[in-house]
N, C-alpha and C positions, 0 to 999 in steps of 0.2 A: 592388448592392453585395455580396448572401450569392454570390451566383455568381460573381463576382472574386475574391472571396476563397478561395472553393473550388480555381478556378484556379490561384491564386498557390501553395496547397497542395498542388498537384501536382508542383513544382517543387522537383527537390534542391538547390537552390540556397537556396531561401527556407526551406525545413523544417532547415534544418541553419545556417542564419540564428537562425530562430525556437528553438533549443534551443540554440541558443549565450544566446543573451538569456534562454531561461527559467533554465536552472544557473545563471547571474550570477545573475540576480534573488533565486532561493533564495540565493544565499552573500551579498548584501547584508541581506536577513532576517535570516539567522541572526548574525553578527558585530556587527550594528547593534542587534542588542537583546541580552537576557541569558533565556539557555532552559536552562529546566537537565532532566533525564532523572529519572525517580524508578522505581524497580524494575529498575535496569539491572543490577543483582546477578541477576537470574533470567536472561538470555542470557550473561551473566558465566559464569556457571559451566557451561553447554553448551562454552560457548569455550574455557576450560580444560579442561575433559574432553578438547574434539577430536570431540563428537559433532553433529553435523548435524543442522538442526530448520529448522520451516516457517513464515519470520514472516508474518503474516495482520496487515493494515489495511483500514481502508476504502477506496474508490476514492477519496471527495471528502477522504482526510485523509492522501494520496501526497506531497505535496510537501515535507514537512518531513524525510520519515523516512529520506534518505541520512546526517543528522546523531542519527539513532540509532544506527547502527550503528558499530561496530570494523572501522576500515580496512583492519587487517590480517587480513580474514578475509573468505575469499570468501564473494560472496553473487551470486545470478542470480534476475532480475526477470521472472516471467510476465508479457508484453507482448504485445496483441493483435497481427494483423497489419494492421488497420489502418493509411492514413495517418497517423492521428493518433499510433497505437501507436509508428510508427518516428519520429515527432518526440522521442515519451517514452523512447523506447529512448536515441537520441542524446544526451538530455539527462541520462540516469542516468549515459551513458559518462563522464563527466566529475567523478564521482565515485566510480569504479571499481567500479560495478555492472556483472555481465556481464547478458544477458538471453535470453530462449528465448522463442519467438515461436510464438504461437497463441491459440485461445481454444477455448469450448465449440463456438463456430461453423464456424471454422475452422483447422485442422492442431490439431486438439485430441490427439487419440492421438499422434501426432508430439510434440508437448510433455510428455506424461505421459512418454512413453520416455526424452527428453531429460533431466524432473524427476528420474525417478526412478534412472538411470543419474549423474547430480551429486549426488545424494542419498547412493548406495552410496557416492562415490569422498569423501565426507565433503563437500564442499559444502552450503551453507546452500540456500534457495529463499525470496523471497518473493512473494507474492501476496495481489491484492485478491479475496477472496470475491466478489464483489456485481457485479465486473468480467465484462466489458466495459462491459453497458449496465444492468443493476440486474436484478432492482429494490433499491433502494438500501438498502443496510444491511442486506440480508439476504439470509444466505449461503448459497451454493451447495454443490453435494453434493461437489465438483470439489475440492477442498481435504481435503476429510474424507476420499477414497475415497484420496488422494494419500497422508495419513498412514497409513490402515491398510494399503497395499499397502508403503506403505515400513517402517512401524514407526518412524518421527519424529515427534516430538513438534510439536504449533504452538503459537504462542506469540504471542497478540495483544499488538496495539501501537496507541496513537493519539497523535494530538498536540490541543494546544489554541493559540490563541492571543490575546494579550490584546486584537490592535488586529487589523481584517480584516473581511474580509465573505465572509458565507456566501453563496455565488451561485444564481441560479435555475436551475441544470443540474441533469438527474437524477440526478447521484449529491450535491448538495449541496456542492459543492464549498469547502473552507474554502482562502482566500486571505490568509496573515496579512500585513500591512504591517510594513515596517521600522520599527526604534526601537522596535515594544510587547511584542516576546519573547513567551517562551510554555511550556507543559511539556511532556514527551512522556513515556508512560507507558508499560510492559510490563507485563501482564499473566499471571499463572499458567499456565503449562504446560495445553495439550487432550491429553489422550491417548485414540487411538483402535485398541481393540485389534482382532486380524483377526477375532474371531469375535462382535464388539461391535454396538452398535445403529447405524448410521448416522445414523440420524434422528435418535435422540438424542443424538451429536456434535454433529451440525449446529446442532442448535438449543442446546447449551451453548455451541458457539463463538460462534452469534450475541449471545448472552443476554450474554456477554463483554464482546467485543467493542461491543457498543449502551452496556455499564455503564462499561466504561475512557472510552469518547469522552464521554459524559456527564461524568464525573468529569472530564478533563481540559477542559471544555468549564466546569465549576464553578472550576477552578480560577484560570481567567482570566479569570471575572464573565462567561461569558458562558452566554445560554440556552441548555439544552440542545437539539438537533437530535431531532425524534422522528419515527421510521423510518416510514416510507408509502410508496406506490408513487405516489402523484400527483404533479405537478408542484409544487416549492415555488414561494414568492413568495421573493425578496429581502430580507432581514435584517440588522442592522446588529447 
């Protein structure tokens, strides 16, 4: 069965299938329930400036957050190159995410040029710290070296939701179901200057970031997620 399906995944016929059904799926979520945004005043006002900053989420907390943002302001999604990547690539297009394709693995320098050349031209960037493959919830240097080369600020973001299941993949992935809504939160400005600690970026954006998804994870009764590198169990 895992090997047929891997097959079927090879195939641009079926991955461009498969993210046609995942963008629906997301916009029947969000419409069917009531989500509302709380600290959306803090990317508000980058917006109105006109200045350019780097939203940072989880890997397992992607699927909500095309409905955080303002349509009318570009944004480009760091997307492995992975198969998988370009299913998620196709499935952002749909709500007018452009995206830049690499990871630390591979065409990594290739993407920082790209990031940081969208960056200059006033372009937003977002990216999952913790992405491609984890370990989960805890971020990479790749983000922070991103803001001090550019001088943009990041700006974590998560979402919760009321009704869902947190799945047993290693980035934890949160699944909300239709009808239960949910919240999504922004987070305080990381600023990472060029002559500053990296490490101690790093680890205030995770420390952030861990504290927003928790809060939003409070706000919809549900348990908080706590960060490890092992494999979870399945959670309801």
């Amino acid at each position: 069965m895992r090997s047929w399906l891997k097959r079927l995944g090879r195939r641009k016929s079926a991955r461009a299938l498969a993210a046609r059904l995942v963008a629906g799926y997301v916009r029947v979520v969000r419409w069917s329930g009531r989500w509302t945004i709380a600290g959306g005043d803090i990317p508000a006002a980058y917006w109105e400036r006109g200045e350019p900053f780097i939203m940072a989420f989880w890997h397992g907390r992607l699927l909500m957050m095309p409905y955080a943002w303002r349509r009318a302001r570009s944004v480009k999604l760091l997307i492995s190159q992975h198969r998988d990547g370009e299913l998620l690539a196709q499935a952002v297009r749909g709500f007018r995410f452009g995206t830049i394709r690499g990871s630390s693995r591979r065409g990594g320098l290739r993407a920082v040029r790209a990031m940081l050349k969208s960056l200059a031209a006033g372009e937003h960037i977002a990216i999952t710290p913790d992405g491609p493959r984890g370990p989960a919830m805890r971020a990479s240097e790749g983000v922070v070296n991103l803001a001090r080369l550019s001088g943009a600020a990041i700006l974590p973001a998560a979402y919760g939701a009321r009704a869902g299941w947190t799945l047993a993949s290693w980035d934890r992935f949160l699944l909300p179901l239709p009808l239960g809504g949910g919240v999504i939160l922004w987070g305080e400005p990381v600023r990472v200057p060029r002559d500053g600690d990296p490490e101690a970026a790093r680890a205030e954006l995770e420390a952030r970031l861990n504290a927003l998804t928790a809060e939003a994870d409070r706000r919809c009764g549900r348990r908080a997620v706590v960060p490890t590198v092992t494999r979870p169990e399945a959670v309801r």
